[in-house]
C-alpha positions as CSV (number, residue, x, y, z in Angstrom):
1,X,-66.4,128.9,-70.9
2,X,-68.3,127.3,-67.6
3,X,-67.3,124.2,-68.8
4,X,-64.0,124.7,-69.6
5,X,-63.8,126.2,-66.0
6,X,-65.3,123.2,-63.7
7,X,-62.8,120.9,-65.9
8,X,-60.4,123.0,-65.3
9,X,-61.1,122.9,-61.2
10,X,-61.8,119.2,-61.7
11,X,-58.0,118.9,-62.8
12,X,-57.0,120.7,-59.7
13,X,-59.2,118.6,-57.3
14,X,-57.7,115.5,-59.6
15,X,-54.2,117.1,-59.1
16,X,-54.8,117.6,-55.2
17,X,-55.8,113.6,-54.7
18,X,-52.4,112.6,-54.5
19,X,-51.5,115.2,-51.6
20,X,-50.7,114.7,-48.2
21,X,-53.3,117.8,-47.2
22,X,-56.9,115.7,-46.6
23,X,-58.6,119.7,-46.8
24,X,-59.6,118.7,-50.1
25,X,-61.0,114.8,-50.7
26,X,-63.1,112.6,-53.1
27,X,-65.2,110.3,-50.9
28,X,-63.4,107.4,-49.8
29,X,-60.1,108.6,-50.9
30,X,-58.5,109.1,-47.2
31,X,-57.7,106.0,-44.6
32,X,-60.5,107.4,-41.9
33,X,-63.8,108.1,-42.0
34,X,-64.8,111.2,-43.4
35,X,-67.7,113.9,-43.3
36,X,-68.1,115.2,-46.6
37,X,-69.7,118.4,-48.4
38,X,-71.3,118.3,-52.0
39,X,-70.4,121.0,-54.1
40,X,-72.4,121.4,-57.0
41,X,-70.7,122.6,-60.4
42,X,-73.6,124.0,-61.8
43,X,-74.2,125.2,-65.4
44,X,-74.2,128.3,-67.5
45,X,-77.0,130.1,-66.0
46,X,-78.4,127.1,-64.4
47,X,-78.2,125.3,-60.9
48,X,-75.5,123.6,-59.8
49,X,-75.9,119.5,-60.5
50,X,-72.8,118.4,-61.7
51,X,-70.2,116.0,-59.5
52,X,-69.2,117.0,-56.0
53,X,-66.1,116.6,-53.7
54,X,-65.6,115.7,-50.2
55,X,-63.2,117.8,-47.6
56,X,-61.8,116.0,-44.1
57,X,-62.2,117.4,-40.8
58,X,-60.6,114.7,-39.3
59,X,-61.3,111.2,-37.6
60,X,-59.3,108.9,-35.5
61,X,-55.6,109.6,-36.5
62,X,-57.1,111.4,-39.0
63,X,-55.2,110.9,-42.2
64,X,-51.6,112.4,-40.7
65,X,-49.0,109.9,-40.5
66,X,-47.1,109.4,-37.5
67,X,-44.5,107.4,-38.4
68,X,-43.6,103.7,-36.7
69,X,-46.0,103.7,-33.9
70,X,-44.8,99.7,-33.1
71,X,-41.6,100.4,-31.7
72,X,-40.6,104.4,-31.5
73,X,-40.6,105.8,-27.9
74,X,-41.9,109.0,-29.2
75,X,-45.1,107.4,-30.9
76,X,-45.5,104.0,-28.9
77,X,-48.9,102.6,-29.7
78,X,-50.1,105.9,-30.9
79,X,-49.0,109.3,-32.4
80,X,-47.7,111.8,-29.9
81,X,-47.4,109.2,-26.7
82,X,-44.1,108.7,-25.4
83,X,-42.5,106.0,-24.1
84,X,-41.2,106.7,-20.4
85,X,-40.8,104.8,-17.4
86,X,-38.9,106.2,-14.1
87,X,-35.5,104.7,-13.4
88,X,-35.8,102.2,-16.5
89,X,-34.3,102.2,-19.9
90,X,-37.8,101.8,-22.0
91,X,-38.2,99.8,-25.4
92,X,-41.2,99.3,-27.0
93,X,-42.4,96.4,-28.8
94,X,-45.7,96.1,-30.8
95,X,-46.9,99.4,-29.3
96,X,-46.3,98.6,-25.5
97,X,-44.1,100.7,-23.8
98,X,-41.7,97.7,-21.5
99,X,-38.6,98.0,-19.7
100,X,-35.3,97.2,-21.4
101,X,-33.5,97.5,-18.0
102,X,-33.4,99.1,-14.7
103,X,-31.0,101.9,-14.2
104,X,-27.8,101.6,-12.0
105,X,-29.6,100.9,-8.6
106,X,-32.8,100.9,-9.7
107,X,-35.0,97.7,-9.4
108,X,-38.5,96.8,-10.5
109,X,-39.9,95.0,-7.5
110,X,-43.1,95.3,-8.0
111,X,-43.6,93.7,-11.7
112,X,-45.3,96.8,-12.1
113,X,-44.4,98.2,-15.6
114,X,-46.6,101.4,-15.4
115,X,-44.1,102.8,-12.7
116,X,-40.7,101.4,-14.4
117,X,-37.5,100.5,-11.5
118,X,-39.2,102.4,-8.6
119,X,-36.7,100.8,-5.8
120,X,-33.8,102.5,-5.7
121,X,-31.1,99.9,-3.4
122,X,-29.4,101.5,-1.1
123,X,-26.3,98.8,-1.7
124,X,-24.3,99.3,-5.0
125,X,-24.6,96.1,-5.9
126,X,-26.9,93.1,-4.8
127,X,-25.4,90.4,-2.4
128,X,-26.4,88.0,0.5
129,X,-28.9,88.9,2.5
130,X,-27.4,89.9,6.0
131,X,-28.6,91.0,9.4
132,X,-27.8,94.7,9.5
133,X,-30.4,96.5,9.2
134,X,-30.0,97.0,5.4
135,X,-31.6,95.6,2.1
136,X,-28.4,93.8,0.5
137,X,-30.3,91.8,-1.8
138,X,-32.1,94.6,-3.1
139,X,-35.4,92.5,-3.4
140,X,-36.8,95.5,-0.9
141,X,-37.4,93.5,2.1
142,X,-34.7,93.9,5.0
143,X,-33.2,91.5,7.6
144,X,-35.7,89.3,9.4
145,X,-38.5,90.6,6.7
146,X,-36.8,88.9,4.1
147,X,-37.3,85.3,3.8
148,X,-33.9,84.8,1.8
149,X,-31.9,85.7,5.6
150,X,-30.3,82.7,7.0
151,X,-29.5,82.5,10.7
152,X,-25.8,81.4,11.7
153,X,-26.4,77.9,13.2
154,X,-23.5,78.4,15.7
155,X,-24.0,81.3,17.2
156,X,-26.2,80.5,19.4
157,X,-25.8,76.8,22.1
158,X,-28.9,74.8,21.3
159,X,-27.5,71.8,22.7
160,X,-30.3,69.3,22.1
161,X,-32.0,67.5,25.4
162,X,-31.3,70.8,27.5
163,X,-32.6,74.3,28.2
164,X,-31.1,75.9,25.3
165,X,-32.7,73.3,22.3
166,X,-35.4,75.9,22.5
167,X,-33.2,78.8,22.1
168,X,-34.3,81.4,19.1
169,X,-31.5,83.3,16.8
170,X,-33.2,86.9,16.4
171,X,-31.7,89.6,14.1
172,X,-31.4,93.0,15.6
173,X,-30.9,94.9,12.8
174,X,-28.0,97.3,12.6
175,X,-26.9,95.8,15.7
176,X,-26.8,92.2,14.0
177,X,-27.7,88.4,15.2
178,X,-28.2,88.0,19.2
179,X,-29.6,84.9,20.7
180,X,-32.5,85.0,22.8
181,X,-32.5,81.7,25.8
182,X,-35.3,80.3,27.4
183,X,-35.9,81.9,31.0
184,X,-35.1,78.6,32.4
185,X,-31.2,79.4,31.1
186,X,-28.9,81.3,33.5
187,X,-27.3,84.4,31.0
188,X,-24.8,87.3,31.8
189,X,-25.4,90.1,29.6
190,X,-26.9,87.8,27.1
191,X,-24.3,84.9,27.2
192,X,-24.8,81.4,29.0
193,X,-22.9,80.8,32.5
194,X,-20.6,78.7,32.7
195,X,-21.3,77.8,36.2
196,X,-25.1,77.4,37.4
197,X,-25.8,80.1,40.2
198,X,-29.9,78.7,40.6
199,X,-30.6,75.3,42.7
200,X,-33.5,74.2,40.1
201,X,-33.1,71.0,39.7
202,X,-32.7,72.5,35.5
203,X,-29.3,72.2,33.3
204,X,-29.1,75.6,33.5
205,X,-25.9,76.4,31.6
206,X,-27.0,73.3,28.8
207,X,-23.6,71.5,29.6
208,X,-26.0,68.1,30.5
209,X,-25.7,68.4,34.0
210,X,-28.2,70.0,36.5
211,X,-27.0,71.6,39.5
212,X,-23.7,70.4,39.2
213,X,-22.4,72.7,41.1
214,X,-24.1,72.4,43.7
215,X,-22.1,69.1,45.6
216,X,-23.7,68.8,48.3
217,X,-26.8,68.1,46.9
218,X,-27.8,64.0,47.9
219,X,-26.2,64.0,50.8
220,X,-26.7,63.5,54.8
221,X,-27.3,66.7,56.7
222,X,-28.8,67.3,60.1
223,X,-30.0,70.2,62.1
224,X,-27.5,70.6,64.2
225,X,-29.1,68.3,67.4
226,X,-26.8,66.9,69.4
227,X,-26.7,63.0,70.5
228,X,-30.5,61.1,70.0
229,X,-31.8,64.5,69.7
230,X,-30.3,65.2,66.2
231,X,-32.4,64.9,63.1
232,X,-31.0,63.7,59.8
233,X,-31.7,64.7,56.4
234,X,-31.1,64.9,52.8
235,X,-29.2,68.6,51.3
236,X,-31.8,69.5,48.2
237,X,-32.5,72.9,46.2
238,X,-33.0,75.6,48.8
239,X,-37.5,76.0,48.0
240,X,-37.6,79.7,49.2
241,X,-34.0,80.7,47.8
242,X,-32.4,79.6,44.4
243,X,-29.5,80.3,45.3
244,X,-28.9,77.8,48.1
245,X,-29.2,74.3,49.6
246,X,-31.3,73.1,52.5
247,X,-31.3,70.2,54.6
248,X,-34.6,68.3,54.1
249,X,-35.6,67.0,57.5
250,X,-38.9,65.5,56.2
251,X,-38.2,61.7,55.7
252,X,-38.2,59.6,58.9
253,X,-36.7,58.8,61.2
254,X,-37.7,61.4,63.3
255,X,-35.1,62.1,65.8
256,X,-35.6,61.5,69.5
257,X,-36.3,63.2,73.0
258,X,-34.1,63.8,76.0
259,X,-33.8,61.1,78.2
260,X,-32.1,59.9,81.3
261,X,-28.5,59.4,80.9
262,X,-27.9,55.2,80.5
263,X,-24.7,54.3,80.3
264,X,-24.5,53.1,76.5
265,X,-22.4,55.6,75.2
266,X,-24.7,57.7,73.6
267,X,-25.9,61.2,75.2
268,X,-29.2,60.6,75.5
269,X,-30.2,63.6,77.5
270,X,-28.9,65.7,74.9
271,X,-26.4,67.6,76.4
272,X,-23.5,67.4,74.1
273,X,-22.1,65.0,77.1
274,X,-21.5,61.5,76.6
275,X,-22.9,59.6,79.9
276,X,-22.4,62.2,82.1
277,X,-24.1,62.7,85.4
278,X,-25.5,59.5,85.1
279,X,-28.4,58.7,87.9
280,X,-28.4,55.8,89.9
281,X,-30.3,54.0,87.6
282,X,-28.1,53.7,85.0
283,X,-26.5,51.0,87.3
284,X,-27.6,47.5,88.1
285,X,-26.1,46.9,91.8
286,X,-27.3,44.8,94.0
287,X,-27.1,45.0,98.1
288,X,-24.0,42.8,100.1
289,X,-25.7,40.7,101.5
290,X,-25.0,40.8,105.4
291,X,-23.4,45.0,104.6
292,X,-26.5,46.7,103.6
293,X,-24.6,49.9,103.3
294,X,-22.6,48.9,100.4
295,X,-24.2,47.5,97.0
296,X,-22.5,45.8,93.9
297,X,-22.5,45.7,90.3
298,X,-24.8,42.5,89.1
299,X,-22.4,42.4,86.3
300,X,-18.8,42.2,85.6
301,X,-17.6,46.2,84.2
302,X,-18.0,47.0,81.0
303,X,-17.2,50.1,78.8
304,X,-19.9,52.2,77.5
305,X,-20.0,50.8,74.1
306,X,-19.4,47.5,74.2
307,X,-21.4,44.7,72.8
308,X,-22.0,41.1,72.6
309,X,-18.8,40.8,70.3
310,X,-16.4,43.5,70.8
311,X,-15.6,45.3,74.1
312,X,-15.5,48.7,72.9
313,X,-13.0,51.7,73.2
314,X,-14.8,54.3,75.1
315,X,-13.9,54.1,78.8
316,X,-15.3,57.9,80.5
317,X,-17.2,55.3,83.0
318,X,-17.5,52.0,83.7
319,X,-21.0,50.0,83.0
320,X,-23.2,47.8,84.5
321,X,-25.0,45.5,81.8
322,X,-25.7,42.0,80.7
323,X,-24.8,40.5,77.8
324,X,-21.4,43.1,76.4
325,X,-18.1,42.0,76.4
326,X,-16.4,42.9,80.2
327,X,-14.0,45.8,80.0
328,X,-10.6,44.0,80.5
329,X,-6.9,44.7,79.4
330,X,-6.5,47.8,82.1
331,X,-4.3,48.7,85.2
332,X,-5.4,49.5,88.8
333,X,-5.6,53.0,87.9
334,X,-7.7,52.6,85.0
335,X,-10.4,50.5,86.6
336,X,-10.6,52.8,89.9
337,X,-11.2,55.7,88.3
338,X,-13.9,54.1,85.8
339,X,-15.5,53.4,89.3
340,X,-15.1,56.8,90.6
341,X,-16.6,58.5,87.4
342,X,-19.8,57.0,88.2
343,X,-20.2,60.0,91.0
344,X,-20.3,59.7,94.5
345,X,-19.5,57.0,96.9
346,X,-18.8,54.6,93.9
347,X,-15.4,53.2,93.9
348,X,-13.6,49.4,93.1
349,X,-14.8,46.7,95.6
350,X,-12.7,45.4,98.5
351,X,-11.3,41.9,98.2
352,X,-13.7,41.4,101.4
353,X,-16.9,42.8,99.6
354,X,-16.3,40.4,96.8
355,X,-16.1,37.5,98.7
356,X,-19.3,38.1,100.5
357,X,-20.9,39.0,97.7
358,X,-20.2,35.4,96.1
359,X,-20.2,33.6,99.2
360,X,-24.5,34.8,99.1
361,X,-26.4,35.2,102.1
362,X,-26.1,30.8,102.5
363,X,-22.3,31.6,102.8
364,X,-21.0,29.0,100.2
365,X,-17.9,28.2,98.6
366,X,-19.2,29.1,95.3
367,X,-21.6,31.2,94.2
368,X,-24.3,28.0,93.2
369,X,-23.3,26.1,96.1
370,X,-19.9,24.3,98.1
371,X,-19.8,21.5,95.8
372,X,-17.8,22.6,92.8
373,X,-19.2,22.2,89.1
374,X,-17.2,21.9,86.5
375,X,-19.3,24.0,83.7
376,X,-21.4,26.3,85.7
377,X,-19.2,29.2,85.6
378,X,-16.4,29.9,83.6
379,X,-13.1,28.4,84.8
380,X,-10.5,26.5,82.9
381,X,-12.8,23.4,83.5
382,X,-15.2,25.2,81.5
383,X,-13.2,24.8,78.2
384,X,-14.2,28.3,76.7
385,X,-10.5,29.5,76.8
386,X,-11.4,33.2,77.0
387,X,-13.7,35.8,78.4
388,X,-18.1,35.5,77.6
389,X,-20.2,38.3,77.3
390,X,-21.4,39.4,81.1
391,X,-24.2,37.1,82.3
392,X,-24.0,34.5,79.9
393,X,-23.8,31.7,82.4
394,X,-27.4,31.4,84.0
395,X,-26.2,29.1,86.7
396,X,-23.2,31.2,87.7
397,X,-25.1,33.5,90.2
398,X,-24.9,33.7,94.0
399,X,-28.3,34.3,95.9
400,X,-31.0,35.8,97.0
401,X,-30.3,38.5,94.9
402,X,-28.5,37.0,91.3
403,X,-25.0,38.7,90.8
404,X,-23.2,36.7,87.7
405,X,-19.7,36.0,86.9
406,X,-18.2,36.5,90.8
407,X,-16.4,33.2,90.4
408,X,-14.3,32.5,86.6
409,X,-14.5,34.4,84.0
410,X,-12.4,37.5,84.1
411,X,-10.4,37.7,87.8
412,X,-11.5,41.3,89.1
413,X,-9.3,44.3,90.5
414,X,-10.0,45.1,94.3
415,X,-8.9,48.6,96.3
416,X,-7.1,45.9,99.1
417,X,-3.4,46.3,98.4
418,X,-1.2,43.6,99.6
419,X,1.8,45.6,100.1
420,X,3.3,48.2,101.5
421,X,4.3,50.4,98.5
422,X,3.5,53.4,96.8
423,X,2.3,54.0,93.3
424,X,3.4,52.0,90.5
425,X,4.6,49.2,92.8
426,X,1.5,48.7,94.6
427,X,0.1,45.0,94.7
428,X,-3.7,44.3,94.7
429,X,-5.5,41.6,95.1
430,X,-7.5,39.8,92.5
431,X,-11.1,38.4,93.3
432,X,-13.1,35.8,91.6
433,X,-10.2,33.7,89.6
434,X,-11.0,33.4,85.2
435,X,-11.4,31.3,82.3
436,X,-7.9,30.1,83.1
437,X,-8.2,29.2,86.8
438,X,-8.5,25.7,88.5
439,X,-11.2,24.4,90.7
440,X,-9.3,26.5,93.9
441,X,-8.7,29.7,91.9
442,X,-12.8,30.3,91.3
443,X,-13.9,29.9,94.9
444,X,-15.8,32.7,96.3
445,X,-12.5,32.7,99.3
446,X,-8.8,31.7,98.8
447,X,-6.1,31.2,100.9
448,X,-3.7,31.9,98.6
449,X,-5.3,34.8,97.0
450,X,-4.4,35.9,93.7
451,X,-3.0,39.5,93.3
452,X,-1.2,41.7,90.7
453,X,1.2,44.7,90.8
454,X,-0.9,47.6,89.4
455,X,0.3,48.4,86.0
456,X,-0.6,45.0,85.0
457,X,-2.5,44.8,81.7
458,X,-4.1,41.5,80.5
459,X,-7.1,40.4,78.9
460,X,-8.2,38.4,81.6
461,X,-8.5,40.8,84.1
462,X,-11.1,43.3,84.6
463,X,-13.2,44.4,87.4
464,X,-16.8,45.7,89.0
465,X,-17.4,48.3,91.0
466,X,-19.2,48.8,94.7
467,X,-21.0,51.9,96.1
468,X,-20.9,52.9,99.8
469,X,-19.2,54.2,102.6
């Protein structure tokens, strides 16, 4: 009957093998490893040494099937773990839990699978990456962060050669794209001038030009002087203000002093007058002989600015000077009041005066001598044809004291009228004959003296001056 009952459990434990329960298990009859328990059968009255079984108590995974573990979200890998991932549609493959694909907005940025699409894009859908303070390209970096952001290339002038070629395009953010110039550019509320307000000697509105605007710039200035006295410079950029231009007075020549007045049309005291008050000085006269009280221009009149070639145009006052053209091609008006300007006691010569002038203190007929020569002064005989500079004949003086040109040359106004008239038909007599009188007309006297009514203008008379009572 004992036997019959351990065969008959033996059956059951036989039965149970093909179970799905592992309570109950011969040794090596489940997937896992096992801890087992012997049970002994035993025999009528005896101990227990028949066969044994072996119960589970469960290893790794035990013997309970999960199912797919390769690909089911619920049991990815392993029984019981799911297969989640934020902001992802999950799949998994071989066991690994992967993303299928990002939700709508959701991006994986980091590569990191663990934490599925963890960017959420704040744009609907992804686009060019612009400057506005928002991630459009939904790669999670924003404006100038993102290397993907390309600055507008004319926005900004970068004109090459200038100012502006180092000109940077920066993105503002919500505010978008500005364009920030070098300091050396002139802006208005961020934008280039269009005309330069700074002297710099820089383009500073990048049109290729520097200090255009500025016109004066290059040229002659002065300070404002007046005659000799003025200095003379070059307009440049204004050193202490940007703004402006300045007369650079630094490069010679250096303007001069005041100075006695000298009859050279030029105010060389520095008066803003023009031979004005001119001293004695300015004069070369020379004493009558025989009338010591009366003195006589060395040289035949000249205006003020005349020169070896040209007998000038400016006639306040007449000159005394060698080598300039004699003034000539004026009335009896014109010459008596050139004499007068001179100040004082000056005044045109008397036809008397002239005569003793040339006659000299040996009282010839010509100023050299009584015998005439043909060359020494400048008659028709000469062959010139027209007036010399004053002094140009060496021999053509009268003595002690050299005064040129009192015989030829240019025939001179006197005050001695030879009429009995009254202004403009007044006659006056002419001393000294020109370069188109005979032997007889350039003596130092004649008895048929030469005379002319007083508006006469020609261009060989002129006339000196004499100074006295």
């Amino acid at each position: 009957m004992r036997v019959s009952s351990f065969v008959g459990l033996g059956a059951l434990v036989v039965g149970l093998a093909g179970c799905d329960v592992d309570a109950y298990c011969f040794l090596n009859c489940g997937d896992g490893a096992t801890t087992t328990t012997t049970v002994g059968s035993g025999g009528s009255g005896g101990e227990g040494t028949g066969a044994g079984f072996v119960t589970s108590t469960g290893g790794a995974g035990g013997n309970m099937d999960c199912g797919d573990t390769q690909s089911s979200l619920e049991n990815c890998g392993q029984c019981g773990k799911k297969c989640e991932l934020a902001g992802a549609t999950p799949v998994c493959v071989e066991g690994e839990c992967l993303i299928q694909a990002c939700l709508d907005g959701q991006y994986d940025n980091d590569g990191v699978v663990a934490n599925g699409c963890e960017y959420a894009c704040p744009v609907p859908s992804p686009d060019v990456e612009l400057c506005d303070g928002i991630d459009n390209d939904c790669d999670g970096l924003i404006d100038g962060d993102d290397p993907d952001l390309v600055a507008p290339t004319t926005l900004c002038n970068m004109t090459p050669g200038t100012p502006c070629e180092q000109t940077q395009v920066v993105c503002n953010g919500e505010t978008g794209w500005s364009c920030v110039y070098p300091p050396e550019v002139e802006t208005n509320l961020g934008f280039i001038r269009d005309t330069e307000t700074l002297c710099d000697g820089i383009d500073g509105n990048c049109d290729g030009n520097v200090d255009e605007w500025f016109t004066a710039l290059g040229s002659v200035c002065d300070d404002g002087g007046i005659g000799p006295c003025r200095d003379y410079g070059l307009v440049v950029c204004d050193p202490v203000n940007a703004n402006t231009t300045a007369c650079d007075l630094s490069a010679p020549p250096d303007p001069g002093v005041p100075e006695p007045e000298a009859c050279d049309g030029i105010d060389n005291d520095c008066n803003g007058f023009v031979d004005d008050a001119l001293p004695a000085t300015a004069f070369d006269m020379v004493t009558i002989p025989g009338n010591a009280a009366v003195s006589i221009d060395r040289f035949e009149a000249s205006r003020s600015d005349a020169t070896a070639m040209a007998a000038g145009i400016l006639e306040q006052v007449a000159c005394s000077k060698p080598t300039v053209m004699p003034w000539t091609g004026g009335g009896y008006t014109e010459a008596s009041d050139a004499c007068t300007a001179r100040g004082a006691g000056y005044r045109l010569c008397t036809l008397e005066e002239s005569a003793a002038a040339c006659r000299g203190s040996a009282d010839t007929d010509y100023p050299y001598g009584d015998a005439y020569q043909m060359t020494t002064c400048n008659g028709v005989d000469h062959g010139t044809g027209a007036a010399l500079a004053t002094g140009s004949l060496a021999g053509c003086v009268s003595t002690p004291d050299p005064i040129f040109d009192l015989s030829g040359n240019v025939a001179e106004w006197t005050s001695s009228q030879t009429n009995v008239a009254t202004a403009p038909n007044r006659i006056f007599a002419l001393a000294g004959g020109s370069y188109l009188s005979p032997k007889l007309g350039v003596a130092c006297t004649i008895s048929l003296q030469p005379r002319a009514v007083e508006t006469t203008l020609l261009p060989n008379i002129g006339f000196r001056c004499c100074k006295g009572p």
